[in-house]
N, CA, C and O atoms as a printed pandas DataFrame, in Angstrom:
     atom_number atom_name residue_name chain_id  residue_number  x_coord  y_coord  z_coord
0              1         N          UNK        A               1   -5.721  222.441   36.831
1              2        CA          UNK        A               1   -6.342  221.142   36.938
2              3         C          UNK        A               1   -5.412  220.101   36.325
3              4         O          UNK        A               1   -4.905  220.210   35.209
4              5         N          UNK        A               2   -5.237  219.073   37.170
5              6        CA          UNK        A               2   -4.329  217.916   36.768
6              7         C          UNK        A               2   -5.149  216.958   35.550
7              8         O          UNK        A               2   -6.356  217.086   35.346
8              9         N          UNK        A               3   -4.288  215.998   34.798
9             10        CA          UNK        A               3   -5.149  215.072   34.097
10            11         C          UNK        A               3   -5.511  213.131   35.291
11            12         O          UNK        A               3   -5.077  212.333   36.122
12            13         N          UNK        A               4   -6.258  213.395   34.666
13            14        CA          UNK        A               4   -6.638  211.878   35.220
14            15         C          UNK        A               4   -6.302  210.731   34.443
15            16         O          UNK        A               4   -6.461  210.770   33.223
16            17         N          UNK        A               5   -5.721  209.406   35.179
17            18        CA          UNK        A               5   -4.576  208.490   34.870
18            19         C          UNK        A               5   -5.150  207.470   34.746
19            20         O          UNK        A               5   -5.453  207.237   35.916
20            21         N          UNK        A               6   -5.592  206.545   34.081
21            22        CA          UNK        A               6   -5.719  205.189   33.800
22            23         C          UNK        A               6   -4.117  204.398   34.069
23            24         O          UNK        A               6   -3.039  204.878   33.718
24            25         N          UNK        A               7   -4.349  202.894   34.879
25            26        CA          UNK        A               7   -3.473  202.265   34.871
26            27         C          UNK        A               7   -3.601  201.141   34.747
27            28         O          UNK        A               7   -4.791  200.860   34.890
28            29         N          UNK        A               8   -2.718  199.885   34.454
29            30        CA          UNK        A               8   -2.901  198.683   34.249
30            31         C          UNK        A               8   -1.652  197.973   34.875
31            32         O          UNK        A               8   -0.514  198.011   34.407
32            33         N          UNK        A               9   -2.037  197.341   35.972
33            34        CA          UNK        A               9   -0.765  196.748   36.774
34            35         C          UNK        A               9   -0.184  196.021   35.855
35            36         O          UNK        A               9   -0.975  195.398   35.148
36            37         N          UNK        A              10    1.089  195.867   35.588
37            38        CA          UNK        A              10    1.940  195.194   34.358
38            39         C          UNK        A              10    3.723  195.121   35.067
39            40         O          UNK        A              10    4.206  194.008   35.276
40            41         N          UNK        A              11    4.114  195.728   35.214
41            42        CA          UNK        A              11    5.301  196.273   35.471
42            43         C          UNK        A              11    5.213  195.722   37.170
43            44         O          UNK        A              11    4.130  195.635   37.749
44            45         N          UNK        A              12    6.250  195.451   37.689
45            46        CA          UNK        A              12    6.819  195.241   38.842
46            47         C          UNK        A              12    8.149  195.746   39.281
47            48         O          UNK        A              12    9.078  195.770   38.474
48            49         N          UNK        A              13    8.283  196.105   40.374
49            50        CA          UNK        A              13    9.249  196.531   41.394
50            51         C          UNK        A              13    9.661  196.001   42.694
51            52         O          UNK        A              13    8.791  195.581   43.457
52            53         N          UNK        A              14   10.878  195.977   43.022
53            54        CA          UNK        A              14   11.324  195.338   44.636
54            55         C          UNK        A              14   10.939  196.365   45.609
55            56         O          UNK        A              14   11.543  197.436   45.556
56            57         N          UNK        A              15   10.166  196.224   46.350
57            58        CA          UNK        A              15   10.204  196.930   47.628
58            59         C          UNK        A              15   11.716  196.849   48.724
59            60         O          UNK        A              15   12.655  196.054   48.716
60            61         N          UNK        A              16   11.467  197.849   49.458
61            62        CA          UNK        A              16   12.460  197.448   50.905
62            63         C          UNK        A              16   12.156  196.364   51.422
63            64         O          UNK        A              16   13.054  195.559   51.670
64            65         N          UNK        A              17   11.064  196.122   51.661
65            66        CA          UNK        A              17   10.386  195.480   52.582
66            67         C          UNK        A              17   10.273  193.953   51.993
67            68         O          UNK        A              17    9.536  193.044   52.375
68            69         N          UNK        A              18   11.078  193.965   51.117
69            70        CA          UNK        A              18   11.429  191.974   50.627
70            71         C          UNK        A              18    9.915  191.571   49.172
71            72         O          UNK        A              18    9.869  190.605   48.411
72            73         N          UNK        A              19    8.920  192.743   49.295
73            74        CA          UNK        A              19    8.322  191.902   48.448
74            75         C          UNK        A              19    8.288  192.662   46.906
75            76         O          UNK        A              19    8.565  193.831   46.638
76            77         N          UNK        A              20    7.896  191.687   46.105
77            78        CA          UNK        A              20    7.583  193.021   44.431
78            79         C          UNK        A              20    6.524  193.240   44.502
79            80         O          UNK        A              20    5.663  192.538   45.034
80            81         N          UNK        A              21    6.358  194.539   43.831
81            82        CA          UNK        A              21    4.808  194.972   44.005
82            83         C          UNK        A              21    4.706  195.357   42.554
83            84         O          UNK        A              21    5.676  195.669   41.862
84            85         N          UNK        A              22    3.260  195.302   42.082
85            86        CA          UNK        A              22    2.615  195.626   40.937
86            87         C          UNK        A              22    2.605  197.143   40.408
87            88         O          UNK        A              22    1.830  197.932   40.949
88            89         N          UNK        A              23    3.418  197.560   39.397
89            90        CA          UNK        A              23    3.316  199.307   39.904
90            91         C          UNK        A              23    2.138  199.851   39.971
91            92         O          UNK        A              23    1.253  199.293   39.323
92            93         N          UNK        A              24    1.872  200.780   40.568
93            94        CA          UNK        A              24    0.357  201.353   40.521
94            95         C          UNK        A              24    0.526  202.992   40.393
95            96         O          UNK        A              24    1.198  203.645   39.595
96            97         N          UNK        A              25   -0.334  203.414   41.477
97            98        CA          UNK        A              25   -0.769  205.375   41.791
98            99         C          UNK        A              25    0.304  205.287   42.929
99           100         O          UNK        A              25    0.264  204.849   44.079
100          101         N          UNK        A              26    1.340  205.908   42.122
101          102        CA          UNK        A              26    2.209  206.839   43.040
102          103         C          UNK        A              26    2.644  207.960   42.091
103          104         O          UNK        A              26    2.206  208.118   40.951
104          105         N          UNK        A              27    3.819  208.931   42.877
105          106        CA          UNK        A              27    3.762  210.066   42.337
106          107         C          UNK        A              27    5.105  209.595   41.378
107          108         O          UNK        A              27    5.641  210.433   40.654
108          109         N          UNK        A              28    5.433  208.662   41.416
109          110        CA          UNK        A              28    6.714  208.361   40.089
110          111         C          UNK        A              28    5.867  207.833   38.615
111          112         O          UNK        A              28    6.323  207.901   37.474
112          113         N          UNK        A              29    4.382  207.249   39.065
113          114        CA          UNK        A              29    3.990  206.885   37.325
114          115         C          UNK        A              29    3.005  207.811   37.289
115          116         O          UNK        A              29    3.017  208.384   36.199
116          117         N          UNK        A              30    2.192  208.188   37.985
117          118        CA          UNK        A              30    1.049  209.597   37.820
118          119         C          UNK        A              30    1.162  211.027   38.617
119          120         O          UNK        A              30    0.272  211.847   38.394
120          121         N          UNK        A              31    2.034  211.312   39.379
121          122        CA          UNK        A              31    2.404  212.360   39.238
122          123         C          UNK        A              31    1.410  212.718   40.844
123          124         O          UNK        A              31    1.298  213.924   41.063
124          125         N          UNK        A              32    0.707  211.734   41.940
125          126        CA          UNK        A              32    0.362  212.291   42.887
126          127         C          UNK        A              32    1.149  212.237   43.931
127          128         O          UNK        A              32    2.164  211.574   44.148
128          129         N          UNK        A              33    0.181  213.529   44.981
129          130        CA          UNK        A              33    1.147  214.539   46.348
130          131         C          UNK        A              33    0.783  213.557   47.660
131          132         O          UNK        A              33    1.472  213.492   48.679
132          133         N          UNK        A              34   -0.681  212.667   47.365
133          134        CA          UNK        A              34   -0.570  212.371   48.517
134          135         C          UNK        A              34   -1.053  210.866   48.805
135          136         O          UNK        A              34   -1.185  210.229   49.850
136          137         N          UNK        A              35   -1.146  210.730   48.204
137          138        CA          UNK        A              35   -1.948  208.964   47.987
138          139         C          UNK        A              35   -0.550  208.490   47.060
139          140         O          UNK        A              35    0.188  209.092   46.279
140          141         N          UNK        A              36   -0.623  206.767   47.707
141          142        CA          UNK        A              36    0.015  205.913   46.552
142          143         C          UNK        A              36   -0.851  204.236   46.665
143          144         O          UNK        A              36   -0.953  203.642   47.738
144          145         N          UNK        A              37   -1.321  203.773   45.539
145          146        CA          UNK        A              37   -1.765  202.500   46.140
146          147         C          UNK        A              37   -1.249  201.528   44.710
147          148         O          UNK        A              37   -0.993  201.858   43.553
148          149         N          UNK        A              38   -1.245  200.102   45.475
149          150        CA          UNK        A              38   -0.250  199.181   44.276
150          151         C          UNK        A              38   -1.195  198.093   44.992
151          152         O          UNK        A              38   -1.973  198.092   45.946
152          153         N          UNK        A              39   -0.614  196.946   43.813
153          154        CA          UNK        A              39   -1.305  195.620   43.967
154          155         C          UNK        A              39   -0.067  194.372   44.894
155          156         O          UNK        A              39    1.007  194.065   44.377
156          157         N          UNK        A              40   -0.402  193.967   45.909
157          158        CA          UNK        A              40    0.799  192.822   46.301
158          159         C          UNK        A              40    0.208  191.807   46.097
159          160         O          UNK        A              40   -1.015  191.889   46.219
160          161         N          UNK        A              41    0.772  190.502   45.725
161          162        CA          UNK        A              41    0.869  189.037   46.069
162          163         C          UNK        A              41    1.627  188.783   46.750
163          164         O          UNK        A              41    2.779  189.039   46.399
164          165         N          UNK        A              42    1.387  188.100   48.182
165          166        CA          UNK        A              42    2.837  187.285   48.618
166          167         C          UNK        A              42    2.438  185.514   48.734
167          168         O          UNK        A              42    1.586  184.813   49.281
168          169         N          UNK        A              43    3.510  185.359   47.944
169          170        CA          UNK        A              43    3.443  183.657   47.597
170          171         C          UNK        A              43    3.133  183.209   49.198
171          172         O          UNK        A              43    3.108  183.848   50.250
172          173         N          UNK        A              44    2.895  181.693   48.831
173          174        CA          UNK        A              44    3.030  180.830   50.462
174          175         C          UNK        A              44    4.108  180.821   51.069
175          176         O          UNK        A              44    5.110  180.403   50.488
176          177         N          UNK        A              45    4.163  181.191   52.136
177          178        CA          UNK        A              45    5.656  180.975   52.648
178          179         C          UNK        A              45    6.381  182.850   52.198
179          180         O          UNK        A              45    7.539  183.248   52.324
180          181         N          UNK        A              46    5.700  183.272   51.911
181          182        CA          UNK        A              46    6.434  184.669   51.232
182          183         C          UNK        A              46    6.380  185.440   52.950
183          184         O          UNK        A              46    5.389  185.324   53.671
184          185         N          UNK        A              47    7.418  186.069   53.290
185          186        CA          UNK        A              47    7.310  186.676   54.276
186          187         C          UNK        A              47    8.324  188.195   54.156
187          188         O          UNK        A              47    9.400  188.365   53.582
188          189         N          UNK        A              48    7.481  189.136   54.937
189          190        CA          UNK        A              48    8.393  190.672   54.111
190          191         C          UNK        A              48    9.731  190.710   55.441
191          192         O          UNK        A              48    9.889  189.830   56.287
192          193         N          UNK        A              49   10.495  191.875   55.309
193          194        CA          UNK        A              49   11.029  191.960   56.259
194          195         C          UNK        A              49   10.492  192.859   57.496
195          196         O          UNK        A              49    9.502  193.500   57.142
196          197         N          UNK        A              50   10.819  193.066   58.703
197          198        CA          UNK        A              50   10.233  193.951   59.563
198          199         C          UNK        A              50   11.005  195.201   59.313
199          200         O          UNK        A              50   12.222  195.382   59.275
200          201         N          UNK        A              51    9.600  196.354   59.083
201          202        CA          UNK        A              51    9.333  197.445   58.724
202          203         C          UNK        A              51    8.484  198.328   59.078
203          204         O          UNK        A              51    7.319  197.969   59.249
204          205         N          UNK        A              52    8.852  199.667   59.270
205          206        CA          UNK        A              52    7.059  200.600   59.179
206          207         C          UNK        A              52    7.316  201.881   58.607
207          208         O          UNK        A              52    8.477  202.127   58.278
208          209         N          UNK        A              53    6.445  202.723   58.436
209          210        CA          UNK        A              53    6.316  203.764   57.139
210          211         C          UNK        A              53    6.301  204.970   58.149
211          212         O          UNK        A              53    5.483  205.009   59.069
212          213         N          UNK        A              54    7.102  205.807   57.969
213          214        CA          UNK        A              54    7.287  206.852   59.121
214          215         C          UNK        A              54    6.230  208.249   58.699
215          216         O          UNK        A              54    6.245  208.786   57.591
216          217         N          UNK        A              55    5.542  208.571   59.594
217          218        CA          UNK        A              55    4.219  209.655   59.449
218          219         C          UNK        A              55    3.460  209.127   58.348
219          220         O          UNK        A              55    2.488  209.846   58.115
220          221         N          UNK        A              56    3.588  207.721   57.273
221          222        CA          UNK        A              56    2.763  207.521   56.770
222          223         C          UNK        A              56    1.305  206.345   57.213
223          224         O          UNK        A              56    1.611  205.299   57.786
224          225         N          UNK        A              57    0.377  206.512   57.022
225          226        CA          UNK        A              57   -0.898  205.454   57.490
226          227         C          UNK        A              57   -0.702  204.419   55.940
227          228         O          UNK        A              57   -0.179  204.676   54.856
228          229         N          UNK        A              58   -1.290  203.378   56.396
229          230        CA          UNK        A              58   -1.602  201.742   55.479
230          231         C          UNK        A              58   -2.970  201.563   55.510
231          232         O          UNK        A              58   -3.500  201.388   56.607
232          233         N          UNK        A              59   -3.685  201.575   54.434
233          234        CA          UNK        A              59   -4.517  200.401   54.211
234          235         C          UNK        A              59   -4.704  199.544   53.361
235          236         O          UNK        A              59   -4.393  199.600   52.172
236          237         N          UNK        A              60   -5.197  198.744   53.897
237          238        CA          UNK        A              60   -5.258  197.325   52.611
238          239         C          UNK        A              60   -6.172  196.674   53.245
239          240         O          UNK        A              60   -6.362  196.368   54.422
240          241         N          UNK        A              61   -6.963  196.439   51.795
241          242        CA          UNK        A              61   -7.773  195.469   51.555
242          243         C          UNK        A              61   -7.423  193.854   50.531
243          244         O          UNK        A              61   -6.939  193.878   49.399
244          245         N          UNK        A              62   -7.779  192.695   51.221
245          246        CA          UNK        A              62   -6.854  191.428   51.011
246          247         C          UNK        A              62   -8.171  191.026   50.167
247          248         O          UNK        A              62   -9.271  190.944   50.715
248          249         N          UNK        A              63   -8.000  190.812   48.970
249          250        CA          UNK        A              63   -8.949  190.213   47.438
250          251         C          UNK        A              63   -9.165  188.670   48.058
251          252         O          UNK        A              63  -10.209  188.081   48.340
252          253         N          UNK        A              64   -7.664  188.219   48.166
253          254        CA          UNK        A              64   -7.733  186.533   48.328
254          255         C          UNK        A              64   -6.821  186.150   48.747
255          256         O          UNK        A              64   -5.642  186.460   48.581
256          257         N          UNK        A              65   -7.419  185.264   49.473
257          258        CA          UNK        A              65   -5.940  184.475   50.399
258          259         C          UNK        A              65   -5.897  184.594   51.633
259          260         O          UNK        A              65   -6.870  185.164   52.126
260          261         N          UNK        A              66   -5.159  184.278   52.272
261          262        CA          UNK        A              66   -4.960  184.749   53.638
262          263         C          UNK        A              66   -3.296  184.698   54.491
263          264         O          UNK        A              66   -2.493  183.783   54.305
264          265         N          UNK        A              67   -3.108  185.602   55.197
265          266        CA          UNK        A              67   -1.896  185.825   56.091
266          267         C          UNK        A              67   -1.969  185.850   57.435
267          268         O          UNK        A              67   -3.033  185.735   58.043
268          269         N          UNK        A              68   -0.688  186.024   58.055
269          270        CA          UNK        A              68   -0.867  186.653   59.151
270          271         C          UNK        A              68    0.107  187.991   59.132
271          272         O          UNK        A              68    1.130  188.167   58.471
272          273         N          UNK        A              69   -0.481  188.789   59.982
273          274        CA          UNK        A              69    0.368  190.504   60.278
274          275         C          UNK        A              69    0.665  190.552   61.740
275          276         O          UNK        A              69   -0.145  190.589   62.666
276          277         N          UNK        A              70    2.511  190.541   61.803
277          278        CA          UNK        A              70    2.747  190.930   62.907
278          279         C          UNK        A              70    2.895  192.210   63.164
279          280         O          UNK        A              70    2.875  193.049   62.264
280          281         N          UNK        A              71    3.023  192.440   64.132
281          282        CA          UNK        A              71    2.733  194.290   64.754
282          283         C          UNK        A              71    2.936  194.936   66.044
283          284         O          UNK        A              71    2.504  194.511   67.115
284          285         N          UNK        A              72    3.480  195.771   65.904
285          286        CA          UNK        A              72    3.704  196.495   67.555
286          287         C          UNK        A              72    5.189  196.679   67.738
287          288         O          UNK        A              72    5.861  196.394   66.747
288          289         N          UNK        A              73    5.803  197.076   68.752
289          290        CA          UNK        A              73    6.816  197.761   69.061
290          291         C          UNK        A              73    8.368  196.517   68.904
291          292         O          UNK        A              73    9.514  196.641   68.473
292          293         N          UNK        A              74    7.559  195.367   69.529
293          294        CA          UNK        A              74    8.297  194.673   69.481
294          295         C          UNK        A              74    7.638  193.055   68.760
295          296         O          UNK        A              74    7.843  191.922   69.197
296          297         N          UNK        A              75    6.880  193.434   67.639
297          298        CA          UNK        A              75    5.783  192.496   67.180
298          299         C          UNK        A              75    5.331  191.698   67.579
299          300         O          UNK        A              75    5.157  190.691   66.894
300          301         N          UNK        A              76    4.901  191.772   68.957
301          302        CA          UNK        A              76    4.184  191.036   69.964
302          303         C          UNK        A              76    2.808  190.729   69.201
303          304         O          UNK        A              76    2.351  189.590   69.097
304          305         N          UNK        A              77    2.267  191.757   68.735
305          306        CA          UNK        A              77    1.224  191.146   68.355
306          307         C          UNK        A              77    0.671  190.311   66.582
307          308         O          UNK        A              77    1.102  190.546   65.453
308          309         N          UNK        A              78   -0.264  189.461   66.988
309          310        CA          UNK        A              78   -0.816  188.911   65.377
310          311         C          UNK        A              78   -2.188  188.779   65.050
311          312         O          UNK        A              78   -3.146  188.352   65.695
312          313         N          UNK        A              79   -2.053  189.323   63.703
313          314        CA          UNK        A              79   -3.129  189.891   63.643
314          315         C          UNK        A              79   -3.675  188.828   62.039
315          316         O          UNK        A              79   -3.295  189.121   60.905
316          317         N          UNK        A              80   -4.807  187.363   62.435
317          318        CA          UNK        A              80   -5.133  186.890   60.732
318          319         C          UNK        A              80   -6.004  187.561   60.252
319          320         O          UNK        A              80   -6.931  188.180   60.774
320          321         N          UNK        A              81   -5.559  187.374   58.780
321          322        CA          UNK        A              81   -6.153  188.642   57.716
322          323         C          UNK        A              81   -6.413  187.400   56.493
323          324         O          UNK        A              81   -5.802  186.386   56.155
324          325         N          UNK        A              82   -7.587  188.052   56.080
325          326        CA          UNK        A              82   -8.319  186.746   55.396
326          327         C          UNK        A              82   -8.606  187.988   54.368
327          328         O          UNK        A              82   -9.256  187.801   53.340
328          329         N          UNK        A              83  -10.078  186.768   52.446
329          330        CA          UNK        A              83  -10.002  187.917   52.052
330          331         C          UNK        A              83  -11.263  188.450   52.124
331          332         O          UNK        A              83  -12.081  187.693   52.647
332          333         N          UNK        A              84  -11.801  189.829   51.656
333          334        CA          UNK        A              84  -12.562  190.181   52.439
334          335         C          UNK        A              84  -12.074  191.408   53.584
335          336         O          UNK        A              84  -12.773  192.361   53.929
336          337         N          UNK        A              85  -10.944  191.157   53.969
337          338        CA          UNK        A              85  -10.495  191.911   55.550
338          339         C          UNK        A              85   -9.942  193.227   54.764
339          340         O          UNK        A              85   -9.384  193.283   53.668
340          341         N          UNK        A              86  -10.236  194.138   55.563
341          342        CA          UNK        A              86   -9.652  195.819   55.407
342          343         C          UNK        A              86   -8.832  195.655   56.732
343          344         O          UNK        A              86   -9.298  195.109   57.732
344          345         N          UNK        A              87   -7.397  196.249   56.637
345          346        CA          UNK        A              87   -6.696  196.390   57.390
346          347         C          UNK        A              87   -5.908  198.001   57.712
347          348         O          UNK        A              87   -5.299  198.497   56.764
348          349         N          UNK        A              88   -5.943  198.744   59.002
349          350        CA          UNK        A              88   -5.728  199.540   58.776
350          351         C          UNK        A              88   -4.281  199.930   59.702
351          352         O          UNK        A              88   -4.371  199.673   60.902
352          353         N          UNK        A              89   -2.986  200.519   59.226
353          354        CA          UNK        A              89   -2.078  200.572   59.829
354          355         C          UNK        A              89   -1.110  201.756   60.311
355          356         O          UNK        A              89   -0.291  202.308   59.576
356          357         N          UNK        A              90   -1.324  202.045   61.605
357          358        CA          UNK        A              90   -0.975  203.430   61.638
358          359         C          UNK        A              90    0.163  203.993   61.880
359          360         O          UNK        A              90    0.836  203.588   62.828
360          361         N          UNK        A              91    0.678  205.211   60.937
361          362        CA          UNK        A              91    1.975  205.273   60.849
362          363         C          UNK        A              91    2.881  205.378   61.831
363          364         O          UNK        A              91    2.504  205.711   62.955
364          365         N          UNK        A              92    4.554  205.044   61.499
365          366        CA          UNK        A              92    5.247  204.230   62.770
366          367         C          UNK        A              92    4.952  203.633   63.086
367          368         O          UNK        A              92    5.283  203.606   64.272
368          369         N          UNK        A              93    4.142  202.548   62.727
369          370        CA          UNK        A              93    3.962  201.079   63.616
370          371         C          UNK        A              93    4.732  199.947   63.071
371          372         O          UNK        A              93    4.595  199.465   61.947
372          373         N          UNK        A              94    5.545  199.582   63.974
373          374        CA          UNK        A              94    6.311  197.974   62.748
374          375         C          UNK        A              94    5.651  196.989   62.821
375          376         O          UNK        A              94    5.132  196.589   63.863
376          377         N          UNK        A              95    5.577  196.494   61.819
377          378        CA          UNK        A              95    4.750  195.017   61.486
378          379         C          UNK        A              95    5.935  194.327   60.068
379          380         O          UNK        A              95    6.887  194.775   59.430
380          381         N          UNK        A              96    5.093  192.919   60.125
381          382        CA          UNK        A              96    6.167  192.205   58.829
382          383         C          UNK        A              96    4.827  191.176   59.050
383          384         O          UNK        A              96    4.520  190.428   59.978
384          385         N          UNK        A              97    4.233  191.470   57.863
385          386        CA          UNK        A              97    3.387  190.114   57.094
386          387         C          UNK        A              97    4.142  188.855   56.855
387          388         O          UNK        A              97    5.364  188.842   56.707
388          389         N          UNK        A              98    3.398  187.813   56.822
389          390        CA          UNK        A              98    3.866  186.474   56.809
390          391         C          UNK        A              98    2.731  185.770   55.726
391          392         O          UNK        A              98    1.814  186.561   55.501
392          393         N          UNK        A              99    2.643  184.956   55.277
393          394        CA          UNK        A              99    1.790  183.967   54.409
394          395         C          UNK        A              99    2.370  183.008   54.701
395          396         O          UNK        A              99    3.509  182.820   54.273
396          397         N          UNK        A             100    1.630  181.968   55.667
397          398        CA          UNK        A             100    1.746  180.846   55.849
398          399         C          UNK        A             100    1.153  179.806   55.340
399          400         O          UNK        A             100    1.382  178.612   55.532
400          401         N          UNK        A             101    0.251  180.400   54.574
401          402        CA          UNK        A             101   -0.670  179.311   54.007
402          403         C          UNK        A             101   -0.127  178.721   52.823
403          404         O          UNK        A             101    1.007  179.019   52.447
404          405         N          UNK        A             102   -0.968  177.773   52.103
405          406        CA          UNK        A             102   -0.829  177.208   50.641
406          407         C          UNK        A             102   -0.843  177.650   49.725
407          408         O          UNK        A             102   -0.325  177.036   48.792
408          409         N          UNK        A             103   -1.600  179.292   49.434
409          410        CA          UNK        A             103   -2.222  180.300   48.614
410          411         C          UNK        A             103   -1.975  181.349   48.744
411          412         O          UNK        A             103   -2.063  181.934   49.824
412          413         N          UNK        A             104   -1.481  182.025   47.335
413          414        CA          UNK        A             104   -0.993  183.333   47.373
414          415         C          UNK        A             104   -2.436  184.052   47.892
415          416         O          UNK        A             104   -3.645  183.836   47.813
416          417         N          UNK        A             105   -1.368  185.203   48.562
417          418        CA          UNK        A             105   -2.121  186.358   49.556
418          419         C          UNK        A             105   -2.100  187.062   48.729
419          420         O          UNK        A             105   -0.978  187.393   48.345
420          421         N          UNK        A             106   -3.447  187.729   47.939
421          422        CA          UNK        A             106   -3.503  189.340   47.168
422          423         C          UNK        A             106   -3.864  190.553   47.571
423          424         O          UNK        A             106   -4.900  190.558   48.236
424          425         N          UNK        A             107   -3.536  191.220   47.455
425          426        CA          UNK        A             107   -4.101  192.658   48.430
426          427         C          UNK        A             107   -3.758  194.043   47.578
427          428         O          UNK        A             107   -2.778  194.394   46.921
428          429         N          UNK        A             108   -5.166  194.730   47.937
429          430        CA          UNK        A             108   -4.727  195.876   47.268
430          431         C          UNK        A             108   -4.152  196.915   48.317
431          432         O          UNK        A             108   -4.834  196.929   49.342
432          433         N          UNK        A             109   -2.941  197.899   48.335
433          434        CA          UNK        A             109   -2.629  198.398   49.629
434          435         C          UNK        A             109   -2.389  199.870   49.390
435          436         O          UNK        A             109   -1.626  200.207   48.484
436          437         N          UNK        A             110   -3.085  200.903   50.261
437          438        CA          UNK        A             110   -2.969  202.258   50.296
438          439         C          UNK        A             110   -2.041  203.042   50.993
439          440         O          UNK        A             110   -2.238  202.830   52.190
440          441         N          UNK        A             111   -1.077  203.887   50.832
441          442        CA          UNK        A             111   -0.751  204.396   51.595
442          443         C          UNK        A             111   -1.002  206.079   51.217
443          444         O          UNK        A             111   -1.394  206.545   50.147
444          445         N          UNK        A             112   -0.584  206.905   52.650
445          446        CA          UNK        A             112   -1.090  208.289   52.535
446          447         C          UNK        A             112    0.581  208.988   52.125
447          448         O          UNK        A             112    0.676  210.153   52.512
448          449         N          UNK        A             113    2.169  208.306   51.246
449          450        CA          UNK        A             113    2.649  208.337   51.101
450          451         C          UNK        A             113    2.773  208.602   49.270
451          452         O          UNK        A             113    2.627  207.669   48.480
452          453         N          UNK        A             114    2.942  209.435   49.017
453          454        CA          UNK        A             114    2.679  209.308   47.300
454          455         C          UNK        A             114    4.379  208.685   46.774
455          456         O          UNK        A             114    4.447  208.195   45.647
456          457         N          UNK        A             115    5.267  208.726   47.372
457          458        CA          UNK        A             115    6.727  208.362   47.211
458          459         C          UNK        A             115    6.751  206.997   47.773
459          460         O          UNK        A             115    7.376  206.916   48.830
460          461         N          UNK        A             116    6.120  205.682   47.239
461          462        CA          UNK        A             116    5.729  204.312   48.445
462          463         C          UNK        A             116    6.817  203.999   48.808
463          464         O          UNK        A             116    6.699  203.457   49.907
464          465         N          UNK        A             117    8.320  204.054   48.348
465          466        CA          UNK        A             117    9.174  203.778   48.939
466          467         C          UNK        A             117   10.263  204.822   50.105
467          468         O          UNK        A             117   11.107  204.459   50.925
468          469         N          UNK        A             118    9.869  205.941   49.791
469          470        CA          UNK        A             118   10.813  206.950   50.686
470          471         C          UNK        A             118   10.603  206.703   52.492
471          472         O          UNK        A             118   11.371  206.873   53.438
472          473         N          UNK        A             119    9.336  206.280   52.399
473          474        CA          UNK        A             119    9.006  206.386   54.423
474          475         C          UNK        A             119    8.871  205.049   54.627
475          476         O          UNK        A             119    7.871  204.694   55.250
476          477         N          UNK        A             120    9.665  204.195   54.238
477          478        CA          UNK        A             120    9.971  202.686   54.520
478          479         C          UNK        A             120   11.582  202.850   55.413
479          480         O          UNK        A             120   12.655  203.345   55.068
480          481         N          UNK        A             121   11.167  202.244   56.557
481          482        CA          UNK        A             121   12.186  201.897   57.422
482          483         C          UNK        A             121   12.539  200.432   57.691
483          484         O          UNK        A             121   11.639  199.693   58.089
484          485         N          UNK        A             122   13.859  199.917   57.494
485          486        CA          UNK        A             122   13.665  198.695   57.908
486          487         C          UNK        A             122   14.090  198.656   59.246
487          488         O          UNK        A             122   14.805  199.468   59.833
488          489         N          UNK        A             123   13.424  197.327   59.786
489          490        CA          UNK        A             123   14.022  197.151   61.580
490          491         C          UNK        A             123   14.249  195.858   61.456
491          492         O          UNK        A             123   13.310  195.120   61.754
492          493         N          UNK        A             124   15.571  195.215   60.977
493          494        CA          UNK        A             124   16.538  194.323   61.035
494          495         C          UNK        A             124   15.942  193.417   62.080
495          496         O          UNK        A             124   15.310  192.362   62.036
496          497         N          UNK        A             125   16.651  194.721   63.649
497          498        CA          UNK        A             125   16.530  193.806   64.999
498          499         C          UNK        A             125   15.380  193.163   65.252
499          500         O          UNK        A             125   15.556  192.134   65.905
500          501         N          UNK        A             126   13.852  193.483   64.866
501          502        CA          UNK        A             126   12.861  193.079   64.956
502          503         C          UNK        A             126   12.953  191.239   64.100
503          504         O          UNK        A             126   12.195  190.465   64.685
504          505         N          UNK        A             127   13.492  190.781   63.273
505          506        CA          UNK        A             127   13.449  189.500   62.311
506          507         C          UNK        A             127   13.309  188.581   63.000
507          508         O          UNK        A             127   12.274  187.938   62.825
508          509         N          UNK        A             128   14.332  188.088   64.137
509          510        CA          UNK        A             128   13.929  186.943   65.340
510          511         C          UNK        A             128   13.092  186.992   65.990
511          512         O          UNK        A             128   12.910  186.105   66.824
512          513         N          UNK        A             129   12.308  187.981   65.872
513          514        CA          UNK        A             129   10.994  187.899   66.863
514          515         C          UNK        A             129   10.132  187.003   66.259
515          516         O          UNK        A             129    9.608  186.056   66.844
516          517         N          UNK        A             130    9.921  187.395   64.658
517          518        CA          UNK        A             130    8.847  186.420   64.047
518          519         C          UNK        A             130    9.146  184.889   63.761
519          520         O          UNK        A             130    9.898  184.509   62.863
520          521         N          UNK        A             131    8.414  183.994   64.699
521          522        CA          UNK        A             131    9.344  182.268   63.666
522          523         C          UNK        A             131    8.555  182.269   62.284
523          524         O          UNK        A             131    7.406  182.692   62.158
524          525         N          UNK        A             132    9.171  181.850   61.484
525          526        CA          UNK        A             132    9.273  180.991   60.334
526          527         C          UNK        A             132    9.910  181.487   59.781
527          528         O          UNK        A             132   10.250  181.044   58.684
C-alpha cells in the first residue's frame, strides 16, 4: 500500500507547450503510474504552442476566465471554454489554447499521463494556422 500525498501548488515549471504550470500529482512529486493533474493560468493574450499528448487523454475543468481551444488535425476547429466548462481531450489530438480575453484563464487539468511532460509533442507546422 502506497502513502497518500497532500499538496499545495507553490512551485512552478515551463511546460513544452509555452505555458508554466503550478506543480501538482504527477509521478515526479508523488510518485503516481497513471494520473497527473496541475493547476494552469494563462494570462490575456497568453497563447500555448500547437501540441498533443500521444496515447494520453486531457481533462480540464476552467475555475475562471475564459479562452478559446483550437483543435483537430489541422486546427480547423474552435472550441469557447468559459468557467464552469469541463473539457475533454482525446489523445493525439492537436489543439493550442489561446486567451483572448482581458482575464486570466484558470483551469485545473488532468491527464491519464503520470510523466505530464514525456507525451507532449510539439507541431511547429500547425502555429500559422491560429491568428493572433
Amino acid at each position: 500500500m502506497g502513502n497518500c500525498v497532500k499538496l499545495r501548488p507553490g512551485e512552478t515549471y515551463s511546460g513544452k507547450q509555452g505555458f508554466d504550470y503550478f506543480e501538482g500529482i504527477a509521478k515526479e512529486t508523488v510518485g503516481s503510474t497513471g494520473v497527473c493533474m496541475h493547476l494552469l493560468t494563462i494570462p490575456p493574450g497568453g497563447r500555448a504552442k500547437a501540441h498533443k499528448h500521444e496515447s494520453h487523454e486531457t481533462a480540464i475543468y476552467v475555475i475562471s476566465g475564459s479562452a478559446r481551444m483550437y483543435w483537430g488535425e489541422k486546427l480547423e476547429h474552435v472550441m469557447e471554454t468559459n468557467a464552469g466548462d469541463l473539457i475533454y481531450i482525446p489523445a493525439d489530438t492537436p489543439h493550442l489554447p489561446f486567451n483572448d480575453g482581458t482575464e486570466p484563464a484558470v483551469a485545473v487539468i488532468a491527464r491519464t499521463d503520470p510523466n505530464e511532460q514525456e507525451s507532449v509533442v510539439l507541431l511547429p507546422e500547425l502555429e500559422a494556422l491560429v491568428p493572433g
